[in-house]
TORMI-46885 format. One record per residue (C-alpha): residue in one letter; x, y, z. Coordinates in pm, whole numbers, padded with zeros to 5 digits, always signed. Example, Ala and Ser with C-alpha at 12.3 -4.5 7.8 and 13.67 -1.06 7.14 Angstrom:
2
A+01230-00450+00780
S+01367-00106+00714
***
This chain:
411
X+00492+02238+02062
X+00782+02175+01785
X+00727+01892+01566
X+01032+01754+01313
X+00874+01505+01059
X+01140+01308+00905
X+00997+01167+00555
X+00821+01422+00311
X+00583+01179+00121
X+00186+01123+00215
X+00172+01054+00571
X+00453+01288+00688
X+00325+01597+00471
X-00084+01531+00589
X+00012+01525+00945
X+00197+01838+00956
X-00140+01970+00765
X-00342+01845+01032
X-00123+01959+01350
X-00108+02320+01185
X-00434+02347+01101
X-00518+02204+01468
X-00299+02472+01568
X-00093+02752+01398
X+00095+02771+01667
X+00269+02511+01672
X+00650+02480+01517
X+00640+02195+01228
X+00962+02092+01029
X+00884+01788+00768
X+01247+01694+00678
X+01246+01550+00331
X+01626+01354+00229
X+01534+01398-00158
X+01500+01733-00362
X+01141+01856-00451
X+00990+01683-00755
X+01204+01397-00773
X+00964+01144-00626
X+00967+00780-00717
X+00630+00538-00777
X+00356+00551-01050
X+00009+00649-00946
X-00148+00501-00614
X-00512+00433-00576
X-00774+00452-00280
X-01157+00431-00276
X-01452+00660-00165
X-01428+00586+00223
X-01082+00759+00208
X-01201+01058+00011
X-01476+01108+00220
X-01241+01112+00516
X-01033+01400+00357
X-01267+01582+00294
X-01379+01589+00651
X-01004+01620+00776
X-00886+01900+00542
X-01180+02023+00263
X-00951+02230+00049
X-00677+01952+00036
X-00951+01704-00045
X-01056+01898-00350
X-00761+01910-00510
X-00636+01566-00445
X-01038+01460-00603
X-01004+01715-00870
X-00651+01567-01052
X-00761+01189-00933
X-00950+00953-01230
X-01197+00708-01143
X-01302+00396-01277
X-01608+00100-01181
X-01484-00218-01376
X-01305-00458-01289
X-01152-00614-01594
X-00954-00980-01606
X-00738-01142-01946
X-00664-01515-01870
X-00512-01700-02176
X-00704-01585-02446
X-01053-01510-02264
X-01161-01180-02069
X-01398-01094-01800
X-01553-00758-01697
X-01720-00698-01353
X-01860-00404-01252
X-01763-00320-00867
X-01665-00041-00628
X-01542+00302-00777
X-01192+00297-00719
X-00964+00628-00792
X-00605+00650-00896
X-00384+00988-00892
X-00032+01038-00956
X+00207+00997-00673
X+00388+01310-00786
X+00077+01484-00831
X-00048+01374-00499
X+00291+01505-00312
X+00241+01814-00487
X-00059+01887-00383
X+00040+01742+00004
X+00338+02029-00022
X+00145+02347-00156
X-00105+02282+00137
X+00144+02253+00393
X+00345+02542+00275
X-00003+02758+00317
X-00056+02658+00620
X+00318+02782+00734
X+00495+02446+00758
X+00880+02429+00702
X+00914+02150+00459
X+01346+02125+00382
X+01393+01882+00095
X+01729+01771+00065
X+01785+01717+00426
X+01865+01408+00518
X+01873+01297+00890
X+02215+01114+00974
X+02345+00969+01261
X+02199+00908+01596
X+02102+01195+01696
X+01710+01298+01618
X+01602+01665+01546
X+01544+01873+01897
X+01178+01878+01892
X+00926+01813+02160
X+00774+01535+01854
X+00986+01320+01582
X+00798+01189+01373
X+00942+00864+01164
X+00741+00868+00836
X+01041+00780+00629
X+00924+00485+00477
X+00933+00093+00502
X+01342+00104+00489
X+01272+00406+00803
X+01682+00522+00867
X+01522+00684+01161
X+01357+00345+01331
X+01679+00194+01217
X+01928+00374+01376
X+01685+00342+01696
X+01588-00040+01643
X+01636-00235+01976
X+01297-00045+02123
X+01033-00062+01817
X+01127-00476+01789
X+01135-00463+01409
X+01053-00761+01206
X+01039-00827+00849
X+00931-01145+00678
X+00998-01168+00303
X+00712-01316+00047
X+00835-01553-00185
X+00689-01426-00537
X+00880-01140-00707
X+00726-00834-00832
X+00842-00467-01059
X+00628-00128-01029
X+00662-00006-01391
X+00453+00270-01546
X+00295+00268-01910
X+00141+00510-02177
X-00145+00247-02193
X-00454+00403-02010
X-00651+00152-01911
X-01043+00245-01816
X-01106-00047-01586
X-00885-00237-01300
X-00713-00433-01504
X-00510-00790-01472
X-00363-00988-01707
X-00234-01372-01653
X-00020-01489-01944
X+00104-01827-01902
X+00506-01923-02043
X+00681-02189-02048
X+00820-02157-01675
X+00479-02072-01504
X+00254-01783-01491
X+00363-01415-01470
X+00055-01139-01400
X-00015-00760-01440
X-00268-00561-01272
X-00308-00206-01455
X-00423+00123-01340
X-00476+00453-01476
X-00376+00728-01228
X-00416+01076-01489
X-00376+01157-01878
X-00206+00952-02074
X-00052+00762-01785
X-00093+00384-01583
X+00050+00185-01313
X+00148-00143-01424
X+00292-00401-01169
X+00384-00721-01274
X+00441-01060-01088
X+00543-01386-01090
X+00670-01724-00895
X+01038-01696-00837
X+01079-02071-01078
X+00916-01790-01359
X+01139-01475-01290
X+01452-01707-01327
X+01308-01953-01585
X+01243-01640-01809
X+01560-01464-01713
X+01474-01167-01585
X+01701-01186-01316
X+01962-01198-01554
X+01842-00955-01817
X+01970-00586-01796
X+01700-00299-01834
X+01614-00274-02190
X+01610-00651-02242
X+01387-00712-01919
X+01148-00387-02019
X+01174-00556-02399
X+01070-00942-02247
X+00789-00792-02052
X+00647-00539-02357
X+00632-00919-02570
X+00471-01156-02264
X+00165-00816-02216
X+00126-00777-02566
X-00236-00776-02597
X-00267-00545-02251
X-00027-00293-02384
X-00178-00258-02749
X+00161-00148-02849
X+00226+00144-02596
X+00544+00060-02404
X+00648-00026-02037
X+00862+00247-01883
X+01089+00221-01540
X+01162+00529-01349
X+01575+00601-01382
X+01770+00475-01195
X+02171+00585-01145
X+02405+00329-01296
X+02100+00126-01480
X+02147-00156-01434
X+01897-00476-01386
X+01541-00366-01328
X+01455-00386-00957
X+01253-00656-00872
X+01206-00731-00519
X+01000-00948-00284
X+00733-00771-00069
X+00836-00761+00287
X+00612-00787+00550
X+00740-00511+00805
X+00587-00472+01186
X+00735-00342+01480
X+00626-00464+01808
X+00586-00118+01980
X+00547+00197+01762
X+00710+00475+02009
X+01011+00555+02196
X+01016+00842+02403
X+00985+01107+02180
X+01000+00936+01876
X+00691+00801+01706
X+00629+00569+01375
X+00388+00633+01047
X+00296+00525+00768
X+00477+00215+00643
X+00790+00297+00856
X+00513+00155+01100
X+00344-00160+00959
X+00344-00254+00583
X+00061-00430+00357
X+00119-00595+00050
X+00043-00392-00265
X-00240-00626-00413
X-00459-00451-00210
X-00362-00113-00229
X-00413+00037+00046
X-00083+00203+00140
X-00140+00521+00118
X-00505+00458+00256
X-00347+00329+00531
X-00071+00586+00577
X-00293+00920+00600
X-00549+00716+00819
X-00194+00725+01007
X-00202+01052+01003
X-00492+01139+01083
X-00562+00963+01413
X-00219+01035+01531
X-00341+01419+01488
X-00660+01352+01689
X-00435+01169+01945
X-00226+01510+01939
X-00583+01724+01981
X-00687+01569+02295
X-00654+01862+02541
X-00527+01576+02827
X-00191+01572+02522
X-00177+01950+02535
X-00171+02076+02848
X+00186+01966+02916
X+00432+01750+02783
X+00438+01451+03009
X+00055+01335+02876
X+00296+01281+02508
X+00322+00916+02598
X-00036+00890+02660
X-00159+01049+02318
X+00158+00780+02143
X+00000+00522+02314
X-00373+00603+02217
X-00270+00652+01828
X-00118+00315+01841
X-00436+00110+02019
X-00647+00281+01759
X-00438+00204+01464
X-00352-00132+01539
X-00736-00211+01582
X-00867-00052+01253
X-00541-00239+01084
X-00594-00600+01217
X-00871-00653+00938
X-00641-00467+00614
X-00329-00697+00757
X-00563-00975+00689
X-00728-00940+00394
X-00349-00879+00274
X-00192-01189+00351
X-00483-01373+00222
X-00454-01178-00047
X-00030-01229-00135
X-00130-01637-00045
X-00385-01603-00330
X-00134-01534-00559
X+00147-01719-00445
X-00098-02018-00474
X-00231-01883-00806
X-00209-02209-01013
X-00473-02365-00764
X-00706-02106-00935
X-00594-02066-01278
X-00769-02420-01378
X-01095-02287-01336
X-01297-02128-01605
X-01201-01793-01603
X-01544-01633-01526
X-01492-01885-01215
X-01124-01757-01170
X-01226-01336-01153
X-01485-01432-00921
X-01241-01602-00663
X-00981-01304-00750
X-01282-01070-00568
X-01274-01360-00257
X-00871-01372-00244
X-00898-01221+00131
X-01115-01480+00239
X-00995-01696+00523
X-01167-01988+00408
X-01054-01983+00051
X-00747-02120+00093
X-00898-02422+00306
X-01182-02523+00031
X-01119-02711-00353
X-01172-02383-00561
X-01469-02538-00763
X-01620-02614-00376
X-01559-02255-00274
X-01683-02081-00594
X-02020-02325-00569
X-02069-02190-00182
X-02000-01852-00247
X-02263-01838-00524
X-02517-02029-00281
X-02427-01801+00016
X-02525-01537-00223
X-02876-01689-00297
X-02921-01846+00086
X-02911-01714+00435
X-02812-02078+00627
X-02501-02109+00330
X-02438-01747+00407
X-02377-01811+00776
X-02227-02113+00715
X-01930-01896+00504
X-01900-01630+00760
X-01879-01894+01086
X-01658-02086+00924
X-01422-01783+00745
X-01416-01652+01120
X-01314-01923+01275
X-01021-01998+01046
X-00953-01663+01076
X-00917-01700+01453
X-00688-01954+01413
X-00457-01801+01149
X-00452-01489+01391
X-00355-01702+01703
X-00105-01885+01509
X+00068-01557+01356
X+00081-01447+01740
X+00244-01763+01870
X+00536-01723+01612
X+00548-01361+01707
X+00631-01467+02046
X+00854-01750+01979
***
């Protein structure tokens, strides 16, 4: 079987890992647009369940991606002039370029093609018995093929910057500073030596109210080092470079699905797939779970006897991931309405506040007073009838939430 990937980053390079190591035999391209090394993002995180799963998938990647990872337990909070440590979940951050390295080396072993600096133009697809599409959110591949997949993409209204820092933080850490235009928050990572993610956000009254879609680089990067002064501790904020400069790149999240996620040949990953806002980082969770069950789709012997059972493994990997995503999708939009809303919260002591920042993708949060909300959450934690109170009545909402995205699909 030949395979062309088109996208070199997590989800492309891990399934060509898992199809060759499935079986040498089979002919794997992963067609990467960019030279080697010149990767773009900070550091990514993901949490045990996912390590676990690599380790099971592909042991000797696994190691490698645990070995150059850092780990932390605390959740850490700054509102105004107060902070707030919780201890939670270990979560793990690694470099993205450290990551892709790692991805790469594997693949190469293995006896993968990967050609960097090959971008795929025009209509026509690779001639491969497979395409994969795991090009990304902005997919040129799904693009150029759009009618079929049904694309749509719905734009959030707050505005937010991936920046990096020298600033290692030993906790998951936010920070809500308060200006005179509104609010503007940070939530800080460390993802190896000497190096965090930092991603700020804010209402789109506080991005313009502050200027920062007016200011050019330095003065934006100079605006932000003054409003995050106490998170920074005088390291500075860095932006990866860009050709030309200009502004820094703030953007909205966008919301991307796709009503089917094949076309003949041709199948989706990753975010060129389905998207999930950042907040709750699961991207690249999500994107080598991608990868992974479209390789056991791919192992079913039904898929290998002969090509016409292709559609049948497509459509398997789809009804799989579509089910283990309806849960992430929403706990994510709770969670980007939690912070589009986050004034409702911001009143509340801030002990209160952190607490409800660990319930953001609650259904039933957004439905409740806060105070009401934080005083049943701490009796469902003390009482079974509050308990199941919470979860009947965060289903049901739920429910209706789900039913109501649907009907707007269809209309």
């Amino acid at each position: 079987m030949e395979i062309a990937c088109v996208g070199g980053g997590p989800a492309g390079l891990y399934l060509s890992i898992l199809l060759k190591r499935d079986d040498p035999g089979r002919d794997i391209t992963v067609h990467e647009r960019d030279p080697e090394g010149s990767t773009y993002g900070w550091g990514v995180t993901y949490w045990r369940p996912l390590l676990d799963a690599l380790h099971r998938h592909d042991p000797e990647s696994a190691r490698a991606v645990e070995e150059h990872s850092v780990s932390w337990r605390d959740g850490v909070a700054h509102v105004g002039g107060a902070t707030v440590r919780h201890r939670g979940d270990t979560g793990h951050g690694i470099g993205r370029h450290r990551l892709l390295e790692i991805l790469a080396a594997r693949a190469r072993s293995l006896g993968v093609r990967l050609e960097y600096g090959d971008e795929i133009t025009g209509p026509d697809l690779p001639a491969a018995d497979l395409v994969v599409a795991a090009d990304g959110a902005g997919s040129a591949v799904r693009g150029r093929h759009a009618g079929p997949f049904g694309t749509r993409v719905r734009p959030g209204r707050n505005r937010y910057l991936w920046l990096g820092t020298t600033r290692v933080f030993d906790a998951f850490t936010f920070a809500f500073t308060e200006t005179a235009h509104g609010w503007i928050w940070a939530y800080g990572y460390g993802y190896g030596p000497g190096h965090s993610t930092c991603v700020v956000e804010c209402a789109p009254e506080t991005w313009t109210g502050l200027g920062l879609d007016r200011a050019d680089e330095g003065e934006g990067l100079v605006l932000l080092e003054k409003l995050f002064a106490d998170l920074l501790d005088g390291h500075p904020l860095t932006t990866r470079p860009r050709p030309g400069g200009g502004p820094l790149p703030w953007q909205p999240f966008r919301t991307l699905t796709n009503r089917t996620w094949s076309h003949g040949n041709l199948v989706l990953l990753g975010d060129a797939a389905h998207t999930t806002h950042y907040s709750i980082g699961a991207g690249t969770t999500l994107a080598l779970e991608d990868a992974a069950a479209l390789a056991a789709a791919l192992r079913d012997p039904r898929a290998r006897r002969a090509r016409p059972a292709l559609p049948d493994a497509l459509a398997r990997y789809e009804r799989e991931r579509r089910a283990a995503l309806l849960p992430v999708q929403s706990a994510a939009r709770y969670s980007a309405r939690f912070y589009e809303n986050l004034p409702r919260y911001l009143a509340l002591p801030p002990e209160h506040m952190f607490a409800l920042l660990g319930q953001r993708h609650s259904p039933l949060l957004p439905y409740l007073p806060p105070r009401l909300y934080h005083r049943l959450d701490r009796a469902a934690g003390r009482l079974g009838p509050a308990r199941a109170l919470k979860r009947r009545l965060g289903r049901h909402l739920a429910r209706t939430a789900q039913a109501r995205a649907l009907a707007r699909m269809d209309g």
